[in-house]
TORTORPA-372549 format. One record per atom (N, C-alpha, C, CB): residue number from 1; residue in one letter; x, y, z. Coordinates in steps of 0.1 Angstrom, whole numbers, plus 2048, in hexadecimal, padded with zeros to 3 digits. Glycine has a CB too. Example, Ala and Ser with C-alpha at 12.3 -4.5 7.8 and 13.67 -1.06 7.14 Angstrom:
ATOM    n  res    u    v    w
ATOM    1    A  884  7C7  84E
ATOM    1    A  87B  7D3  84E
ATOM    1    A  884  7DF  84E
ATOM    1    A  871  7D3  85A
ATOM    2    S  880  7EA  847
ATOM    2    S  889  7F5  847
ATOM    2    S  881  800  84F
ATOM    2    S  88D  7FA  839
***
This chain:
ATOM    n  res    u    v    w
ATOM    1    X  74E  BC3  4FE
ATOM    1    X  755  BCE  504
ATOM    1    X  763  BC9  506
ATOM    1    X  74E  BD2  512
ATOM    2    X  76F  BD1  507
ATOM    2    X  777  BD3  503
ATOM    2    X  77F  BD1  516
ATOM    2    X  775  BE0  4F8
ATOM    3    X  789  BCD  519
ATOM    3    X  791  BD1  527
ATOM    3    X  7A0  BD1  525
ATOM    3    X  78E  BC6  535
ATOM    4    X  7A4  BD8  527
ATOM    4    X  7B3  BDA  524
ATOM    4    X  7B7  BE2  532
ATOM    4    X  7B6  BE4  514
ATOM    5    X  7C0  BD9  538
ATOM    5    X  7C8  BE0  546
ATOM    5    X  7D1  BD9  545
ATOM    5    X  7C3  BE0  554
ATOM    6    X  7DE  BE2  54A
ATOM    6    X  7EA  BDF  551
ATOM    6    X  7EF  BDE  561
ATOM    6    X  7F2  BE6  54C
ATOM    7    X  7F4  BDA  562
ATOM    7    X  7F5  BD3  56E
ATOM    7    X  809  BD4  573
ATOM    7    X  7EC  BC1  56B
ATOM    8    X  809  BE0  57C
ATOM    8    X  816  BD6  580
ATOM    8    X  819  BD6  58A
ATOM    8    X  822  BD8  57D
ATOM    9    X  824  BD2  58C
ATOM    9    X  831  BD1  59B
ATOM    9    X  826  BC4  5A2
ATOM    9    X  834  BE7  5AB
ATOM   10    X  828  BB9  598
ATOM   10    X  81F  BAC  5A3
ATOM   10    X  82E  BAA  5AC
ATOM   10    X  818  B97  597
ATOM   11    X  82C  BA7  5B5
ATOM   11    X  834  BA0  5BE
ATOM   11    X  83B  B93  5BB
ATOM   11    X  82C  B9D  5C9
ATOM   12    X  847  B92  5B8
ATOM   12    X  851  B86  5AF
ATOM   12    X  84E  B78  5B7
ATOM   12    X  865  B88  5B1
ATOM   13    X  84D  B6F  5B6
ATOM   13    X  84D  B60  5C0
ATOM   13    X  85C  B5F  5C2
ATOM   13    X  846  B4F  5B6
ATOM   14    X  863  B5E  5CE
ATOM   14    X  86F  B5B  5D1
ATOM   14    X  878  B4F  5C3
ATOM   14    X  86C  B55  5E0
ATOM   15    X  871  B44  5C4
ATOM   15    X  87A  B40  5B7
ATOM   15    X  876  B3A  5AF
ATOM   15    X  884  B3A  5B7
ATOM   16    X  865  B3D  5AB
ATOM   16    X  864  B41  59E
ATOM   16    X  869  B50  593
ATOM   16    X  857  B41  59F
ATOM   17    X  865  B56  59D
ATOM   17    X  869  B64  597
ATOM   17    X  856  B67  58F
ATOM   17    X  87B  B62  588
ATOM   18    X  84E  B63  592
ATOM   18    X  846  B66  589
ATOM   18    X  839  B68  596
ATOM   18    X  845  B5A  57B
ATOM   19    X  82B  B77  58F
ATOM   19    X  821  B76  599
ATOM   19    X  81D  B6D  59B
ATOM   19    X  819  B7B  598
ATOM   20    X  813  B6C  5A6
ATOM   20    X  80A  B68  5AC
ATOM   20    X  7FE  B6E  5AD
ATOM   20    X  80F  B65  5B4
ATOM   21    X  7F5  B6A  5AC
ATOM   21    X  7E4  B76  5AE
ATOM   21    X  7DC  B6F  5A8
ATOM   21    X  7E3  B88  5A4
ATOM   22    X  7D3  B7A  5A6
ATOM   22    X  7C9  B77  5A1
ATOM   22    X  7C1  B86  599
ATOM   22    X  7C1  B6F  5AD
ATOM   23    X  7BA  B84  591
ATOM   23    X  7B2  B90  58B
ATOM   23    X  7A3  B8E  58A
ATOM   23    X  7B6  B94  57D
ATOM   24    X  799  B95  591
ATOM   24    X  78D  B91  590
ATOM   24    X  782  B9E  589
ATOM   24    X  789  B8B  59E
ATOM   25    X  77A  B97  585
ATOM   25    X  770  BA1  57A
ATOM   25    X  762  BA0  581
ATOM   25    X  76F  B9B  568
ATOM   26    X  75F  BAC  585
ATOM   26    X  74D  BA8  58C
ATOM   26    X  746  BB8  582
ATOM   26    X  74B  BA9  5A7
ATOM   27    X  739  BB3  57B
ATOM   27    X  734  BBC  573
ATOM   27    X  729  BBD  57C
ATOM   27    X  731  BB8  564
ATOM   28    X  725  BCB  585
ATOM   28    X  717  BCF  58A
ATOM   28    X  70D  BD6  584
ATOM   28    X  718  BD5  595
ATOM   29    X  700  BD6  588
ATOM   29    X  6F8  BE0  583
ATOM   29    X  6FC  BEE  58B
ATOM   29    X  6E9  BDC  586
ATOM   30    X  6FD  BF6  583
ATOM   30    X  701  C08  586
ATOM   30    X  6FA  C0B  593
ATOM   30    X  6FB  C15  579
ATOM   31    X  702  C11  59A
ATOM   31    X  6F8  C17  5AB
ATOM   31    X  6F5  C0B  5B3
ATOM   31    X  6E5  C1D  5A8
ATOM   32    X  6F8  C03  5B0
ATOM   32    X  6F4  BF5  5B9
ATOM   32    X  6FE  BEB  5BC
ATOM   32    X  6EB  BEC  5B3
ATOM   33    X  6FC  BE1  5C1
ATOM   33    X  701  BD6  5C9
ATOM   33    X  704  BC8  5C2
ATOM   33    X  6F8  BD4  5D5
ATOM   34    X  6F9  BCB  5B7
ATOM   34    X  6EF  BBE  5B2
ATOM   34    X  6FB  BBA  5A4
ATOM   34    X  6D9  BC5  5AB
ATOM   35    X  703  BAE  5A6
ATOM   35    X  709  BA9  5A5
ATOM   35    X  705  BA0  597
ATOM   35    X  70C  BA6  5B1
ATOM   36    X  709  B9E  587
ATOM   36    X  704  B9C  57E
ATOM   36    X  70B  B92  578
ATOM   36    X  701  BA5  579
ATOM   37    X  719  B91  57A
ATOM   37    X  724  B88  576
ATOM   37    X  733  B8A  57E
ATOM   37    X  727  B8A  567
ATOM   38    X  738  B7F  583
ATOM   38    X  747  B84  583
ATOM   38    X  74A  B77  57D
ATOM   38    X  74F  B88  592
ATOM   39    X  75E  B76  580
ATOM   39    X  766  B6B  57F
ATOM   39    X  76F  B73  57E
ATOM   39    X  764  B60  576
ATOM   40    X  77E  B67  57C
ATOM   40    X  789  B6A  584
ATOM   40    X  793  B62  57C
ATOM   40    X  788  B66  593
ATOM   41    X  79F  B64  57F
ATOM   41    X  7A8  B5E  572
ATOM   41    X  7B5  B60  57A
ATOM   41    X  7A9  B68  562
ATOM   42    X  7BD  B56  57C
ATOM   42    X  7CD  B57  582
ATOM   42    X  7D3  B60  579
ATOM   42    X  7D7  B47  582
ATOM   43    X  7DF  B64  57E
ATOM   43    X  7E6  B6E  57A
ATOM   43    X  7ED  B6B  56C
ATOM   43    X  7EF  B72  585
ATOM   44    X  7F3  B5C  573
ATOM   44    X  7FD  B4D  569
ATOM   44    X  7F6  B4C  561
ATOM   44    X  800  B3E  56D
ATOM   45    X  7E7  B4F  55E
ATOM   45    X  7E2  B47  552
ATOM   45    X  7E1  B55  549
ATOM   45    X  7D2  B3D  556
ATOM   46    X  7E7  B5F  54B
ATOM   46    X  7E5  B6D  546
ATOM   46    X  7F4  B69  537
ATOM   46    X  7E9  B7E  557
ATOM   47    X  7EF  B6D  52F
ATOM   47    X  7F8  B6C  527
ATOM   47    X  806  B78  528
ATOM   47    X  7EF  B6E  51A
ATOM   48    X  814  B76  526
ATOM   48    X  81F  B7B  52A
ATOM   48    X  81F  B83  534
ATOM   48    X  824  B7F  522
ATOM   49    X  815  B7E  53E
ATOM   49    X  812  B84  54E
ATOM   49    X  827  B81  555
ATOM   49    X  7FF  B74  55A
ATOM   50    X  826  B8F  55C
ATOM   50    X  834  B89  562
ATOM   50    X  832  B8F  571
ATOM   50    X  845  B8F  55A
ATOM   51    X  83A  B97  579
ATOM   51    X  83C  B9B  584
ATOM   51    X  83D  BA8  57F
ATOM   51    X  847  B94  58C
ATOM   52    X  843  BAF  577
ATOM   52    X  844  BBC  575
ATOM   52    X  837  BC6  56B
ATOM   52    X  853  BBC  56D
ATOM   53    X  82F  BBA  563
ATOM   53    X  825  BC1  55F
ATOM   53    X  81C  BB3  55A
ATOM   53    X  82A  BCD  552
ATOM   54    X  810  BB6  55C
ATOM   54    X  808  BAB  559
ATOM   54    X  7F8  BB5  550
ATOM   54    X  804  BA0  56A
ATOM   55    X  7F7  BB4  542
ATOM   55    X  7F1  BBB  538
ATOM   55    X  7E2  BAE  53C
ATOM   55    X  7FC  BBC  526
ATOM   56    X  7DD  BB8  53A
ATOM   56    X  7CA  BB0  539
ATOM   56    X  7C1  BB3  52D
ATOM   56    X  7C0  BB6  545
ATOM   57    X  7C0  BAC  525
ATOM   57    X  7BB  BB0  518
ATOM   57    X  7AB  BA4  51A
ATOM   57    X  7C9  BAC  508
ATOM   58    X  79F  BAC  51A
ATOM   58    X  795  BA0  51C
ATOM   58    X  78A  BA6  512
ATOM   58    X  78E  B9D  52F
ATOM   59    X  787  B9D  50B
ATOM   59    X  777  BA2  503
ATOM   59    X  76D  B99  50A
ATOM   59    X  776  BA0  4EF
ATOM   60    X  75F  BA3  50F
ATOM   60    X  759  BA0  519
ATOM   60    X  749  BA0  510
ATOM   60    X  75E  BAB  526
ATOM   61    X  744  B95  507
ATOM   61    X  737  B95  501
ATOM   61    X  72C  B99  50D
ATOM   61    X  735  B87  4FA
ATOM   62    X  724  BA4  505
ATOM   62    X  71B  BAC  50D
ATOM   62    X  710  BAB  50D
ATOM   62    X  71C  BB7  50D
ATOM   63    X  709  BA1  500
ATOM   63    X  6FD  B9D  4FC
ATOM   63    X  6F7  B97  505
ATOM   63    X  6FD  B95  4F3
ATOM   64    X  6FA  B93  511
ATOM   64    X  6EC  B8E  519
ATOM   64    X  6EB  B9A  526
ATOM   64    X  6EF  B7A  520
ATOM   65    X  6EF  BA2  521
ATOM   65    X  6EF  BAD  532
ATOM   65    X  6DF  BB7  527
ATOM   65    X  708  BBB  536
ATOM   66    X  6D9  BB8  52D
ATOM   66    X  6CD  BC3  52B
ATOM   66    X  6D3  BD0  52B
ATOM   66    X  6C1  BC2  537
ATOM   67    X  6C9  BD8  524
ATOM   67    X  6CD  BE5  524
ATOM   67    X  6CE  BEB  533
ATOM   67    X  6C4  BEC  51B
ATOM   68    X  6DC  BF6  531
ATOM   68    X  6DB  BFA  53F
ATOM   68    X  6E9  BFF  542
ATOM   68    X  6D6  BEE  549
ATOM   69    X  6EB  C06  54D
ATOM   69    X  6F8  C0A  553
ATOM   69    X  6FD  BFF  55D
ATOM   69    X  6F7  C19  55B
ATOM   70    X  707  BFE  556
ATOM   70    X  711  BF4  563
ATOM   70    X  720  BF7  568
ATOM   70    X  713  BE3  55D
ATOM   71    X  722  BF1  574
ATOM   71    X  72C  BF0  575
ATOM   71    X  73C  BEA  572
ATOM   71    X  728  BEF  57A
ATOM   72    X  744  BE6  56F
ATOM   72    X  750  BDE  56B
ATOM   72    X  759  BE1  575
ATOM   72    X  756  BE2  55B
ATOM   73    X  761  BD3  57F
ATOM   73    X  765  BD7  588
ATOM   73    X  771  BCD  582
ATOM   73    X  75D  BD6  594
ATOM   74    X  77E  BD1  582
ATOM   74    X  78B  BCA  582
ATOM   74    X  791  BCA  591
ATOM   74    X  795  BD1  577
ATOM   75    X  797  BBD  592
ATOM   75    X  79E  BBC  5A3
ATOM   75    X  7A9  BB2  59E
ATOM   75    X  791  BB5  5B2
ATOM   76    X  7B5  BBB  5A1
ATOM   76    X  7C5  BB3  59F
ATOM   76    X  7C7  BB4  5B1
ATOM   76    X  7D5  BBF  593
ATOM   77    X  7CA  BA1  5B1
ATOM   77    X  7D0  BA0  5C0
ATOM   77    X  7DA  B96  5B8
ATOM   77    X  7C4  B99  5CF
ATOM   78    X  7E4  B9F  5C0
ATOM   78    X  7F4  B9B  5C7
ATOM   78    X  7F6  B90  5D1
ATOM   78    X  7FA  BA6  5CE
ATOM   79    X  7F5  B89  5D2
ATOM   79    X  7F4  B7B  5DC
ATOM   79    X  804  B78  5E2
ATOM   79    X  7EE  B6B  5D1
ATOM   80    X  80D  B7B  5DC
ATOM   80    X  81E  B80  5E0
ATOM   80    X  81F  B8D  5EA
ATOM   80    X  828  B87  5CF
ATOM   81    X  815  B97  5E6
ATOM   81    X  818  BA3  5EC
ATOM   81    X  80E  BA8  5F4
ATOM   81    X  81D  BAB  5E4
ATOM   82    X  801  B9C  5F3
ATOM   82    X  7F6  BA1  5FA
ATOM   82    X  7EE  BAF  5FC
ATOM   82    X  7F9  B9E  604
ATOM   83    X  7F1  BB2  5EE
ATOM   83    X  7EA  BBE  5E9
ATOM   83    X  7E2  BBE  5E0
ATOM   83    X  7F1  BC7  5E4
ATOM   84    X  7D5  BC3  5DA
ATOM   84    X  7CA  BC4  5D5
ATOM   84    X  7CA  BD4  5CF
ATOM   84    X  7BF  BBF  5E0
ATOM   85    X  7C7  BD8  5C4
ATOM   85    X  7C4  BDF  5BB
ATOM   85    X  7B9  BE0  5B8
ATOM   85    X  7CA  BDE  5B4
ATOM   86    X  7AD  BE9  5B0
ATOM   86    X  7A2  BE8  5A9
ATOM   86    X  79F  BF3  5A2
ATOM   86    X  798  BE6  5B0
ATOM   87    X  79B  BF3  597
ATOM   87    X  797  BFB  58F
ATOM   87    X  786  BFB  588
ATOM   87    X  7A2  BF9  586
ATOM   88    X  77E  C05  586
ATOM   88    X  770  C02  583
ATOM   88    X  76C  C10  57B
ATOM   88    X  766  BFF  592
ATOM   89    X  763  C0A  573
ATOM   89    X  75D  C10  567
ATOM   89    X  74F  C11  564
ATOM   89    X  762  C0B  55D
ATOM   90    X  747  C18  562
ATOM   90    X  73A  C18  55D
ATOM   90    X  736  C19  54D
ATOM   90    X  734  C22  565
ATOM   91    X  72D  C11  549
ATOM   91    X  72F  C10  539
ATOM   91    X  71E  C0D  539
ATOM   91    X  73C  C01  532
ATOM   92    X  71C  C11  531
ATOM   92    X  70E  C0D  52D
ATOM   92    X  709  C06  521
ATOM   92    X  709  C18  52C
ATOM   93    X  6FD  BFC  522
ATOM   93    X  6FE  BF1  517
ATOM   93    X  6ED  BFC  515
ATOM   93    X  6FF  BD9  51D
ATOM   94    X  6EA  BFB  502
ATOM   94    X  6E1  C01  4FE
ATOM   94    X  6D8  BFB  4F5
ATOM   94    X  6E5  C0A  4FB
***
């Protein structure tokens, strides 16, 4: 599966000039709580990630998830501006 998000206005570091954060990925079972994978990735380690737009391009192998509706949860935190974002999707594996 495929993730493509943009991301902007990170909060500049005074004299770096560059974000700070973090972006985290937690996949659930649909309707539930029940928690199947996450992890998490610095912002810096995001390829031409800056302060004004930080692009997320992830291919996410789906072969060990069972058939079924799940969740896909993206979470951009701002650690400069102490703001948090999230975005979430339901996709189904068949």
């Amino acid at each position: 599966m495929g993730i493509y998000l943009q991301v902007y206005n990170f909060g500049p570091d005074e004299k770096t000039e560059k974000p700070s954060g973090s972006i985290e990925y937690e996949i659930d079972k649909a309707g539930t709580n029940e928690k199947v994978t996450d992890f998490s990735e610095e912002v810096t380690s995001i390829r031409n990630a800056s302060a004004s737009q930080v692009t997320i391009e992830k291919l996410l192998p789906l072969t060990s998830l069972p058939a079924g509706t799940y969740t896909l949860k993206v979470k951009a935190i701002d650690k400069n501006r102490n703001q948090t974002v999230m975005q979430q999707a339901n996709f189904t594996v068949s």
